[in-house]
N, C-alpha and C positions, 0 to 999 in steps of 0.2 A: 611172481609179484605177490607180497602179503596183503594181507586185508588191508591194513591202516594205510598202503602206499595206494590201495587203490581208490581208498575215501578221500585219501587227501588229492589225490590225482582228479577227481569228479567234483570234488569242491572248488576245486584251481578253475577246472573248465566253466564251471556255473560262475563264479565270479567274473571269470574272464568274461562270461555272456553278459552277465550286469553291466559290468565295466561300460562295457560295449554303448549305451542309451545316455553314457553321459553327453552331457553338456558340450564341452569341446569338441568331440567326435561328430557330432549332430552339421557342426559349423564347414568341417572339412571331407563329410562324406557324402562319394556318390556312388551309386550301384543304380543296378536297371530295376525299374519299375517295374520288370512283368515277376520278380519274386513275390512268395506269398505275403513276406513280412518285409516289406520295403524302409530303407531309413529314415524316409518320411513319413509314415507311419511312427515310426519310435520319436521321432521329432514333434510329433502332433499330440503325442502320449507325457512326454517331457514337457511341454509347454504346457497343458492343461494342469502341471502339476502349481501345487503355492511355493512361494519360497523356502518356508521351512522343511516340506514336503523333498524338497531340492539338496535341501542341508543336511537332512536326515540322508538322503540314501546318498549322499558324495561319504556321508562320514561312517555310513555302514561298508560301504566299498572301500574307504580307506581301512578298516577294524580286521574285513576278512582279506584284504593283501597282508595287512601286518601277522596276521594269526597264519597262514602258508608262509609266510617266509621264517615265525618262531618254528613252525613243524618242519622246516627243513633244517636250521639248524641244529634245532634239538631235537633227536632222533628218539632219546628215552621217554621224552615226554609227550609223546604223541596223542595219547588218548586223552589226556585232558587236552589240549588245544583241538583235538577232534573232535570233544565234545562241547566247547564253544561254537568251532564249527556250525555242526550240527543246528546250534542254537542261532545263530544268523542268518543261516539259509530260509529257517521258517520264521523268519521275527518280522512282524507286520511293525510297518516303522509306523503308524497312523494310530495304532494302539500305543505304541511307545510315547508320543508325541501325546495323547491323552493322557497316559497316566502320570506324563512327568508335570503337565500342566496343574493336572488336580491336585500331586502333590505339593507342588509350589503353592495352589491357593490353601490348600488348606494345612500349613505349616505352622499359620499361626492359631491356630481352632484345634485343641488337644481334643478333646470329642470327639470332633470329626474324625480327626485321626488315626483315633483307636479303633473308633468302627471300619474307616477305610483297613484298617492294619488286619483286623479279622476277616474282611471280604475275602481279600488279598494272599488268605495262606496258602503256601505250600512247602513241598518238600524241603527240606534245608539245605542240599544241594545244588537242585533247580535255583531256587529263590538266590543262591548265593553267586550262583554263576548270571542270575538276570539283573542281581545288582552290582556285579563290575559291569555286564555290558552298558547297564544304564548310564555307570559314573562313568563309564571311559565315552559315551556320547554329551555327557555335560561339563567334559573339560573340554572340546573348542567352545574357542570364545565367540568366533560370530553366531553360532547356536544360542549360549548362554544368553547374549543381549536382545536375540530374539524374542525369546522366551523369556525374559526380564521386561520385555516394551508389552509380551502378549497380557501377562499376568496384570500389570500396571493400569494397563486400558479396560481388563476385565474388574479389577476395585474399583477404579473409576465409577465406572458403568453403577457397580452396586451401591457405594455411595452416595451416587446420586439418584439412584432409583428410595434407598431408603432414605431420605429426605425430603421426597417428594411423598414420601407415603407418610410420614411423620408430620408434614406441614395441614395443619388444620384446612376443611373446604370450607369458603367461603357463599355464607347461605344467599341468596340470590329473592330480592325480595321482588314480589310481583307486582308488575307493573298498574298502575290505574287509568282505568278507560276513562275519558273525561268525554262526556256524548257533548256533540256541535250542535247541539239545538238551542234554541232564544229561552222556548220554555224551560227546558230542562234548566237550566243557567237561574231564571230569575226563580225558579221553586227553591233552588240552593242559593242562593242569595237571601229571598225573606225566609229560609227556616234559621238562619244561621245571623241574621243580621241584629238582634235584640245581643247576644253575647257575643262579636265580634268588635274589636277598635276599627278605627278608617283605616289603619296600614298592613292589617291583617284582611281586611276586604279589598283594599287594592294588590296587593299580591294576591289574594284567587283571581281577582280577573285580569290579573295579566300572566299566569300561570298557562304554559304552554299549553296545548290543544292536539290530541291525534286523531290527525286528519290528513285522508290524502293527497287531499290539492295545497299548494302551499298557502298559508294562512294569510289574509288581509291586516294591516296595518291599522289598528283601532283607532277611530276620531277619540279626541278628548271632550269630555261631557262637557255642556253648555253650560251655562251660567244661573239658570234657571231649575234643571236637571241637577244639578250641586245642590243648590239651598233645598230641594226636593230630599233628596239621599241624608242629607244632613237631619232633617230634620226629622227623617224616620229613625237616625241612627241617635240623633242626641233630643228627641224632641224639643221642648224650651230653653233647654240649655242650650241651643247653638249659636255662634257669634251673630250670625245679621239676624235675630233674636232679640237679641238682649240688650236692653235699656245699655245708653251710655253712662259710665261712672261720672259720677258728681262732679265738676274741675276743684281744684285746691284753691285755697288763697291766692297761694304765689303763681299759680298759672293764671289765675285773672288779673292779677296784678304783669304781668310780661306780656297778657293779650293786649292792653289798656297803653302799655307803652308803645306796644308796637303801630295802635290804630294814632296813637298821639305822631307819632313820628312817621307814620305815611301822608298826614292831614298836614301835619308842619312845611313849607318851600322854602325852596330858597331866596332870597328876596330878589332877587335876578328874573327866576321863575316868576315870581309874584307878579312882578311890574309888567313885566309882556302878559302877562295872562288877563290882566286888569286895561292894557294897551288892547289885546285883540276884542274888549269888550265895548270898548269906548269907540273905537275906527267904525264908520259910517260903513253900510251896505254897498258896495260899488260894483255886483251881477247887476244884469238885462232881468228885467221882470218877464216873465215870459205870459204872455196872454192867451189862450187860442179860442177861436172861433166855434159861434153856439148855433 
């Protein structure tokens, strides 16, 4: 048996053994549990794995069946399919699985690119045989849309991480203590009451209050307490102050009709009113004892 029949013969067996942890297998196998590496076991290893994780090694298992059945057809061309081989046996799908990711995002970022492209070098061989394996794993299509939803969710994510960092913070102004004391209250009342209007004074005090218990219901000032406030605020100028304006002509001339026309009766009225003057007294005199 030659070398190459015997590389290819040990690569059949290792595949075969991968084979082995798929998915399907897992569903219809039983073996005894007192082996060291039970199916349940590989079942527990399988399930902890992600989906993609899942997609990657069905489609590395399908690349190394296809790559033994090219070396058995083609007999001349062994060592290059050997040396694929070779190259799947040791190929961490989890690194694959990153690198195709980072190239996806940064496909559109030529910088980035160049730099990743210098990280990245190697042999021109190597490099050419790790870029079929790559594109023959990103021609299936349920991979591809994978890794199309992964990419999509990760711009997401940045776009809106850079718009929250672009949107301006909004300054937060500090709050004012307003003390619940009577004093405190009327010392800011008269510092403040010589340049204040009256509606600018009733909005301070009815300007909320921080205070623990919940606040009482303010009486409305008295009537007396008003012309007081008033007159510190307007002194002689304040309405119940100030002289009455002079009346006009024509308002003493309408008061004068009006007293004329309530004096005026009817003559209906007249007559009984002149009747209840003239009718004699007809009460009991009441007398009482001294």
């Amino acid at each position: 048996m030659g070398k190459d029949e015997k590389d290819v013969d040990d690569f059949f067996l290792a595949a075969e053994d991968e084979q082995a942890i798929s998915e399907d297998e897992y569903n219809s196998s039983e073996t005894s549990s007192d082996e060291k590496e039970t199916p349940l076991s590989k079942k527990q290893k399988w399930d902890n794995l992600t989906e993609e994780e899942k997609d990657f090694k069905r489609k590395k298992l399908y690349l190394i069946r296809k790559l033994i059945r090219n070396i058995k057809s083609y007999p001349n061309s062994n060592e290059k399919y050997v040396k694929k081989l070779d190259k799947f046996k040791h190929l961490d799908m989890k690194a694959v699985s990153i690198k195709i990711f980072n190239e996806k995002i940064l496909s559109n970022v030529d910088p980035a690119r160049l730099v990743w492209e210098k990280l990245q070098t190697k042999p021109e061989s190597e490099a050419k045989i790790e870029d079929n394996i790559l594109q023959a794993i990103l021609e299936d299509k349920k991979l591809h849309e994978i890794l199309d939803n992964a990419t999509g969710d990760f711009e997401a994510f940045l776009e809106e991480r850079k718009t929250k960092e672009t949107q301006p913070k909004k300054k937060q102004k500090p709050k004012k203590r307003v003390r619940n004391t009577l004093k405190d209250k009327m010392k800011r009342l008269k510092r403040r009451m010589k340049d204040q209007k009256e509606e600018e004074l009733v909005d301070e005090m009815s300007e909320e209050e921080e205070i623990d218990v919940e606040p009482m219901k303010k009486n409305r000032m008295g009537q007396r307490a008003r012309k007081q406030l008033w007159e510190k605020l307007y002194g002689n100028e304040a309405d119940h102050l100030k002289k009455p304006k002079p009346k006009t002509v024509k308002e003493e001339k309408m008061n004068k009709q009006k007293e004329s026309a309530d004096t005026e009766l009817h003559p209906s009225w007249a007559l009984k009113k002149e009747m209840n003057k003239s009718k004699p007294f007809e009460g009991k005199k009441i007398v009482f004892d001294e």
